[in-house]
C-alpha angles and dihedrals in degrees: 000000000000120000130203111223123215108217126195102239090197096049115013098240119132116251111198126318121228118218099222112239115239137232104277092047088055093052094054094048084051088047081044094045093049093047082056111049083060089066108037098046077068101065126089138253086251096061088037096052094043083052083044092051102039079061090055097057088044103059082051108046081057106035099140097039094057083040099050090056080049089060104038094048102054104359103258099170097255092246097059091036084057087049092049089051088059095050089057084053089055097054088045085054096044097046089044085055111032101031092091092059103039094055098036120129108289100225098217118188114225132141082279119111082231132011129164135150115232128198111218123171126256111212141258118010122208108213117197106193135183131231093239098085094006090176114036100037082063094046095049088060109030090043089060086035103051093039089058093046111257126128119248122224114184126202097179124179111297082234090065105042093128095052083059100051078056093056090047086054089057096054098051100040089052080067101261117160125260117274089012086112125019133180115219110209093210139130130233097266084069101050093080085065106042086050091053096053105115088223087062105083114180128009122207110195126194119192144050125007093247097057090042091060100039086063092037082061096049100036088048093051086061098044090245120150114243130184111204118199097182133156138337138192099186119188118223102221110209110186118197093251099060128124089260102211088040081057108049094049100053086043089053087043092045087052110031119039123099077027084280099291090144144126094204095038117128093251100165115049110204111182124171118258098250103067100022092101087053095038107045092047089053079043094057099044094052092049084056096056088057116119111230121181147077101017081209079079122089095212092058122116117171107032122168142302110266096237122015096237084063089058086036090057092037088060097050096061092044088054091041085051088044096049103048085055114293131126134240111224099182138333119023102157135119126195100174126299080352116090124173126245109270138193120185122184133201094047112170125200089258098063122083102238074069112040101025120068106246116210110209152024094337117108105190113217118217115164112211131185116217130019097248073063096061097037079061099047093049093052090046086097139087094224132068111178091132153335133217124195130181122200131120084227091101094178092036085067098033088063081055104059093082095056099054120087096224143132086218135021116191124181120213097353129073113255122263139141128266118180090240088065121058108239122213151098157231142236094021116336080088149247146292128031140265134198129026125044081313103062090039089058099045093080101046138085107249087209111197119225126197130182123190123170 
């Protein structure tokens, strides 16, 4: 019998190890899962949104326990794991209010008597999630899944296994019922299978672009919807004209929280020529005064990468960028999962701080002229998850949207999702969208309807 094992990225210690469940055990959750799904497609938004609610309460009545394991599994410094706990309580809030509108019956006017579009759910949906937000990213898709009706089923990273057990736990003691949401201890070899299970009905991934388009193979050889949230390499975009200190603090926050172990962080820094030799100096002092150390402490800002391949990988993009001409402002260093906080400038489009997504505490640093300039150096990705610019210039930017190949533009504040908002991208940072009306709707049927006497 094979068994996962949880390791201590800050310190080394094991955590807990999972024993893997086979073949036959997967099979019956999915059976469970299925029986389920009959029953609960048939309650109503009231009893939904009191489950939805109750986990709410719950995520918040034990912030820092389900944050602790956060921390303890893949280093998030303890006061961001417990924010991102509260975030998860939000989507839980917003889906439990706002579900029954978003999927209510769409009145369309035709030549019927009657015509009208409903969203009903599909069954269950297979979630593979990544260790980075290994709580959020599930919440912003299971909260959506399991309002509308469907069934949740979670492979999570074999690293944070213990962070989806919890999840599980909240689920169930929010007064879902059982078998509504269900953890698979599983790792990536079995995926292929459980996707292919005829019971499983749609898959959402979040995480490389490797693993995006494996299950988009196998998902699209069996005719199964998928939603793919991959990678993403954002440009901050700072104009001459932009309130300079405003700026440099959301540009610290865009790159380095959660030690930049994000798809949506700002990893490549473009600021106009003109300001660059006030701007980068004031960059480079901020990033200084940032605390690294045990993510146990809540002053702690940077903590650690969350396996030592991943900070091995991180330096040898900073040395190759280094190597082919650009400068190290400050950091640089690597002892082991930790890596300093880093800024490089004169990136050119051909390094890899520039072309390849880095994942982790490195801002790379590119000057541009005009704004045509910095509208080509953005789109010289093959990502386009998101954008940020920052000018006072509101028109001026507004005039720029059109031109930038992104799934999000946002003007004087660092990208990031709210359920509000539907989250997603374009090339290859994915498909599909989550959050809002949008991601609700992503996993129904939008069944038509026509009457005619």
């Amino acid at each position: 019998m094979s068994e996962i094992r949880s390791i201590n990225p800050y310190n080394g210690q094991l955590i807990e190890s999972f024993r893997e469940h086979t073949t036959q055990e997967i099979e019956s959750i999915i059976d469970k899962a299925h029986n389920r799904f009959n029953q609960w497609k048939k309650s109503s938004f009231t009893n939904r949104s009191e489950c939805m609610m109750a986990a709410t309460a719950e995520l918040r009545a034990n912030k820092e326990s389900y944050a602790r394991t956060i921390s303890a599994e893949m280093g998030k410094p303890i006061s961001q794991a417990m924010a991102e706990i509260e975030k998860c309580a939000w989507v839980c809030e917003y889906y439990a209010t706002h579900a029954e509108e978003h999927l209510s019956e769409e009145i369309v006017s035709t030549d019927a008597e009657s015509s009208y579009v409903l969203y009903e759910p599909m069954g269950i949906v297979l979630a593979v999630m990544p260790w980075n937000y290994p709580f959020w990213q599930v919440f912003r898709s299971a909260a959506p899944a399991l309002m509308a009706g469907n069934i949740g089923l979670l492979k999570h990273a074999s690293n944070v296994f213990g962070s989806a057990l919890n999840i599980e736990k909240v689920f169930r003691k929010a007064g879902f019922p059982e078998n509504c949401f269900t953890t698979l201890k599983i790792s990536s070899d079995k995926v292929k299978a459980v996707i292919e299970n005829p019971k499983v009905k749609a898959v959402t991934l979040t995480g490389s672009g490797p693993a995006g388009a494996a299950v988009a193979e196998v998902a699209g050889a069996k005719i199964k919807k998928t939603v793919l949230e991959l990678g993403g390499n954002n440009a901050l975009i700072v104009m001459n004209d932009c309130d300079m200190e405003a700026t440099l603090e959301t540009c610290v926050k865009a790159r380095f929280q959660n030690t930049g172990q994000s798809c949506i962080a700002g990893k490549r820094l473009l600021v106009q020529e003109e300001i660059a030799g006030d701007f980068i100096p004031k960059l480079v002092e901020k990033v200084k005064s940032l605390r690294s150390g045990d993510p146990m402490d809540k002053e702690t800002y940077i903590g650690t990468l969350a396996r030592e391949d991943l900070a091995e990988e991180l330096e040898s993009q900073v040395k190759n960028s280094l190597a082919m001409g650009a400068t190290l402002e400050t950091g640089g260093k690597r002892d082991g999962v930790y890596f300093q906080p880093t800024i490089v400038s004169g990136v050119t489009p051909e390094m890899p701080m520039f072309n390849e997504e880095t994942f982790g505490p490195a801002l790379s640093v590119t000057t541009f002229k005009t704004t045509k300039e910095a509208i080509e150096l953005s789109n010289n990705s093959r990502f386009g998850l998101g954008v940020s610019v920052f000018s006072k210039n509101i028109e001026g930017v507004k005039n720029m949207i059109p031109e930038l190949e992104e799934g999000a533009v946002f003007i004087n504040e660092l990208v990031k999702s709210d359920p509000r908002l539907p989250f997603g991208g374009v090339k290859e940072s994915g498909y599909g969208r989550e959050l809002s009306k949008h991601g609700i709707q992503e996993f129904t049927n939008r069944k038509t309807v026509y009457i005619k006497k």
